[in-house]
C-alpha positions in Angstrom: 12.9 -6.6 -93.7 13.8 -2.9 -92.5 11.8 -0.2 -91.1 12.8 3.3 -91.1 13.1 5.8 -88.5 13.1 9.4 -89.1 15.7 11.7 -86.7 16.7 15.0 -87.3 15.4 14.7 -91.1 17.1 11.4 -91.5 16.0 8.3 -92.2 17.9 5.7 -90.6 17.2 2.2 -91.1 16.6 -1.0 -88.3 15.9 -4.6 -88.8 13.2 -5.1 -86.2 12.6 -8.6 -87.7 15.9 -10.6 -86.2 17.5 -10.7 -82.7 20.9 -9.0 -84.2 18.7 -6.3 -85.7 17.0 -5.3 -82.7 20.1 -6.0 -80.2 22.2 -3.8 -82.6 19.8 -0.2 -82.1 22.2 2.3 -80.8 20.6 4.6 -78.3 19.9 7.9 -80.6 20.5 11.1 -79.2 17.3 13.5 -79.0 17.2 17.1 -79.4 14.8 18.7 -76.8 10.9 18.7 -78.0 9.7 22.3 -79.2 5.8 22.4 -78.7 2.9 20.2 -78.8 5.4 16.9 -80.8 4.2 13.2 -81.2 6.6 9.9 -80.4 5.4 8.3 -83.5 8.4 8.7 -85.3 10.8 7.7 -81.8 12.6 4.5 -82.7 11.3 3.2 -78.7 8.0 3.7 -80.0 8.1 1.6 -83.4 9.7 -0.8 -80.5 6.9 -0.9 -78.8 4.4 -1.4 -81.9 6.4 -3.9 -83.4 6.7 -6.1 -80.0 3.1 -5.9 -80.6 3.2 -7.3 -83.7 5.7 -10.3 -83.2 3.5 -10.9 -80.4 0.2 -11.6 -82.4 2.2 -13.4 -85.2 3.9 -15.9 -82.2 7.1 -14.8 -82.4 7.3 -13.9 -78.4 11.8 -13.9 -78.7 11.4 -10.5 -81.1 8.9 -9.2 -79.0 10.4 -9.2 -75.7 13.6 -8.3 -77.7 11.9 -5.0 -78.6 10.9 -4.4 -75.8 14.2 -4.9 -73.9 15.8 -2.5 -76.3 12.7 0.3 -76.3 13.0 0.2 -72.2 16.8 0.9 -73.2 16.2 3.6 -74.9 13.2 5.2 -73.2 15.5 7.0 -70.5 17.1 8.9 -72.6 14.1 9.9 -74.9 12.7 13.5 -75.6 9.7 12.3 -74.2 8.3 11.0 -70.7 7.2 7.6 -71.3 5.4 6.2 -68.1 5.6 3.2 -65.7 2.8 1.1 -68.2 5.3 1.9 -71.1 8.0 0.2 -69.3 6.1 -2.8 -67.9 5.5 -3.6 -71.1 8.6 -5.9 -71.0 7.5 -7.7 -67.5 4.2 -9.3 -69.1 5.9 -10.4 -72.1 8.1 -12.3 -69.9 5.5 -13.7 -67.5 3.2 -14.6 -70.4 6.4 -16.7 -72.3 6.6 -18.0 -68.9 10.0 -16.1 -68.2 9.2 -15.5 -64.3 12.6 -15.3 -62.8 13.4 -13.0 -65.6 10.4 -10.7 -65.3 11.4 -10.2 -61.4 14.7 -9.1 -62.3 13.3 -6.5 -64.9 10.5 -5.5 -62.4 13.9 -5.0 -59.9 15.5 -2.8 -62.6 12.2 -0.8 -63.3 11.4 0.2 -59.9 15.1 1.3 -59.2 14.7 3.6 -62.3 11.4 5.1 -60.7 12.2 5.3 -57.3 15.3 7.4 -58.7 13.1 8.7 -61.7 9.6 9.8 -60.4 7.6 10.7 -63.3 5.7 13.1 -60.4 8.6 14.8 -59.5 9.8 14.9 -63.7 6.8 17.0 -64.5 6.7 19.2 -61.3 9.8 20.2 -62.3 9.2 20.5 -65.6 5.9 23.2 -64.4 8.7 24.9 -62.7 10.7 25.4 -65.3 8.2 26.2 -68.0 7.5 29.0 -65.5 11.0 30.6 -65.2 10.8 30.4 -69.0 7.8 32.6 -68.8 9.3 34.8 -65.8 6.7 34.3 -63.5 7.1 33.1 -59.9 3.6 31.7 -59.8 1.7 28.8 -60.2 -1.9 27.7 -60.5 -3.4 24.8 -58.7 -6.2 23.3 -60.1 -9.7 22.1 -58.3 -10.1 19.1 -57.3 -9.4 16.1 -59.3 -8.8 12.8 -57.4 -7.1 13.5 -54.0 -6.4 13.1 -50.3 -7.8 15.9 -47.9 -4.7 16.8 -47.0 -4.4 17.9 -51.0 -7.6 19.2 -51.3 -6.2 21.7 -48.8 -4.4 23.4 -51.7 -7.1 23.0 -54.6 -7.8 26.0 -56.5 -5.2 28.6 -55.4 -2.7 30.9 -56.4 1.0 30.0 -55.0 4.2 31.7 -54.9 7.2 29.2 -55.9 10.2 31.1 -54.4 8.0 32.5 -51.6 8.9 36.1 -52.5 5.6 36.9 -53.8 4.1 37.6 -50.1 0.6 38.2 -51.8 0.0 34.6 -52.0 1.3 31.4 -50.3 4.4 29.2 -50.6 4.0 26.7 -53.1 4.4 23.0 -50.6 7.9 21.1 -51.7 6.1 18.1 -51.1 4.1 18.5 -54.3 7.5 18.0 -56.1 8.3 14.7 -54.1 7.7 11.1 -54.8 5.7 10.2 -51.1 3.9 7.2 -50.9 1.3 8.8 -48.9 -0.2 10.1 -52.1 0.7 8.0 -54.5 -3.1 8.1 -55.5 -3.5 11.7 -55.6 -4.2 13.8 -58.9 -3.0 17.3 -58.3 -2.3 19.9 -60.9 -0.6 23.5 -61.1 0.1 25.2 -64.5 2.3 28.5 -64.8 0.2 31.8 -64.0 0.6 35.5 -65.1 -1.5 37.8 -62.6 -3.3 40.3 -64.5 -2.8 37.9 -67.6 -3.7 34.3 -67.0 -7.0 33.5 -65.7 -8.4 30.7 -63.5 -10.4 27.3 -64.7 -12.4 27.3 -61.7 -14.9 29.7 -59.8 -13.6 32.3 -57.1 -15.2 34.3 -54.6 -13.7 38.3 -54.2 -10.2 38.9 -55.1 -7.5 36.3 -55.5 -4.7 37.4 -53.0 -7.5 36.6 -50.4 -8.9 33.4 -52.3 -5.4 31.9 -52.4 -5.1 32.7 -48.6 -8.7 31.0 -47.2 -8.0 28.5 -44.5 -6.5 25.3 -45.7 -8.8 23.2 -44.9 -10.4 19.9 -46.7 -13.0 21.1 -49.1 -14.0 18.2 -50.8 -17.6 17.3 -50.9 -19.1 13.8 -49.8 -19.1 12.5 -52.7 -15.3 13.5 -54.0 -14.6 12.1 -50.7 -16.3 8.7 -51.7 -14.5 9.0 -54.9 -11.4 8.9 -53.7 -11.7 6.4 -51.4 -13.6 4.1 -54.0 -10.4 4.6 -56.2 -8.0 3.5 -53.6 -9.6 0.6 -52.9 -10.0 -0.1 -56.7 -6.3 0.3 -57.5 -4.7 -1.8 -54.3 -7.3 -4.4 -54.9 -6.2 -4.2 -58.6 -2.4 -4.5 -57.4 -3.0 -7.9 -54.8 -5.2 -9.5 -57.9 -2.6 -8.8 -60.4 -0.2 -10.8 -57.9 -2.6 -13.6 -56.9 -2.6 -13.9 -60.7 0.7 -14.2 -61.3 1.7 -16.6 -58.8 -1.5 -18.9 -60.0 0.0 -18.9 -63.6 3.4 -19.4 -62.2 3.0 -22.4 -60.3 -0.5 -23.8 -61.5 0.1 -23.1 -65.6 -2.4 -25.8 -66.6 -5.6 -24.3 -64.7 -4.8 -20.9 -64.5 -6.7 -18.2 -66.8 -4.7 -16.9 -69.8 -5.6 -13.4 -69.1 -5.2 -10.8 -65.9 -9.3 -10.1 -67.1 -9.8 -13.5 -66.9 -8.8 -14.2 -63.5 -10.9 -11.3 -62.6 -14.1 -12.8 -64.1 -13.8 -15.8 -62.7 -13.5 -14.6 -59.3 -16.5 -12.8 -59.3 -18.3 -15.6 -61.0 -16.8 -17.9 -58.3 -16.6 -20.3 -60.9 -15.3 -24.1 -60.8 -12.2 -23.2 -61.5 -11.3 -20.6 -59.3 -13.1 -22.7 -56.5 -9.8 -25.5 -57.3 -7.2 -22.4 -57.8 -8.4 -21.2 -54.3 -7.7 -24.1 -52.5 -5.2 -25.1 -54.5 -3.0 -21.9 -53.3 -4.5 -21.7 -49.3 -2.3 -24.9 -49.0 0.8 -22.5 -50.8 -0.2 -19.5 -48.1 -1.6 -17.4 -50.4 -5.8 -16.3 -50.7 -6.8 -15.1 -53.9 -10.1 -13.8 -52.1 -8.0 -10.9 -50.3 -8.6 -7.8 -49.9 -7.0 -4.5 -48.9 -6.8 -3.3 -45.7 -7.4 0.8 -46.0 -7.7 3.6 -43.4 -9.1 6.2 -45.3 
């Protein structure tokens, strides 16, 4: 059974329902996205919904298949498909119990990022839209989610090339993929002075807005925020490997889902009390936590 694909105007057609179908999707070539456009018609997204669909009718071999071809293809797409997209791929394989397999796509996926922010993509993408628009300026926006050493730059006005000498130099390490602030939310957006106008609420003039003393702004409670979120993702990130290795080497009493592993650690059910000591004798505690300095 086909499905079609339209590119260009075209309709081309797949077999998404056989291994030689899927393995046989030539990568397309994409013209460049004018506007506001939707993936819908992408043949990596009909990928990804149809994984989804061999998954729920049992047939895990087509779904990992379409998902091995869609992470093909998603480097060369006309749009930015994220780190969750890609991972895709690495649960199928753990959940058909393809472990050594899932490692070596994991391996493949990270090289791609670490060479491939998505950060630094759409940084650079800002910067382009605003030579586009022939404006040297950008706009940050308030605070979001972010480190004090971000919130220094919230809500300003900044000069990319440094040319402008109204305002301040736009930081380079806003376009770079640090670790350090990996869990920051910062935003700029193109600006037009006299033209554009800011989202957020300025005392006096801008020039001397933009150039107030960088200095951490965030309230007590953003500050808690952030913090809270932190903790929340790297506790997230040594439970979703706690959980792997228990349904790696302890199949028949592990949880079938990441949610269920979390429920029954909180619950401190029967279960999870034999998992626990099951994998203290491996080395491994599923009751860790993560150790922050905030």
């Amino acid at each position: 059974m086909g499905i079609f694909d339209l590119i260009f105007g075209k309709k081309k057609s797949y077999d998404l329902d056989t291994l030689e179908g899927i393995e046989s999707i030539e990568i397309p070539v994409y013209k460049r996205n004018k506007g506001i456009e939707s993936p819908v018609n992408n043949i990596e997204y009909i990928l990804q919904r149809k994984a989804t669909e061999h998954k729920r009718n049992g047939r895990m071999d087509l779904a990992i298949a379409c998902l091995k071809k869609s992470n093909e293809i998603m480097p060369h797409s006309n749009f930015l498909w994220s780190l969750k997209d890609y991972m895709r791929l690495v649960e199928y394989l753990k959940q058909a119990g393809h472990f050594d397999e899932a490692r070596i796509e994991q391996t493949k996926i990270d090289d791609f990022f670490n060479q491939n922010d998505l950060t630094t993509t759409v940084f650079h993408k800002i910067l382009s839209d605003c030579e586009s628009m022939g404006t040297d300026l950008v706009i940050s926006s308030d605070i979001i989610r972010t480190c004090g050493e971000c919130a220094k730059y919230s809500k300003r006005i900044f000069s990319i090339s440094g040319k402008d000498e109204r305002f301040p130099v736009l930081p380079k390490f806003f376009g770079q993929n640090l670790q350090e602030h990996s869990y920051c939310f910062n935003s700029f957006y193109p600006f037009s002075l006299g033209i554009s106008e800011p989202s957020w609420f300025y005392y006096g003039n801008l020039v001397n807005w933009s150039n107030r003393p960088f200095v951490d702004e965030r309230t007590r409670v953003q500050k808690e925020d952030f913090k809270n979120w932190v903790i929340e993702n790297e506790q997230e990130a040594i439970d979703r490997r706690n959980f792997d290795f228990v349904r790696e080497y302890f199949p028949k009493i592990a949880p079938k889902s990441f949610g269920g592993f979390r429920r029954m650690k909180n619950q401190r059910s029967s279960n999870y009390l034999k998992l626990f000591v099951a994998t203290i004798e491996k080395g491994i505690n599923l009751d860790e936590a993560p150790y922050l300095s905030i």
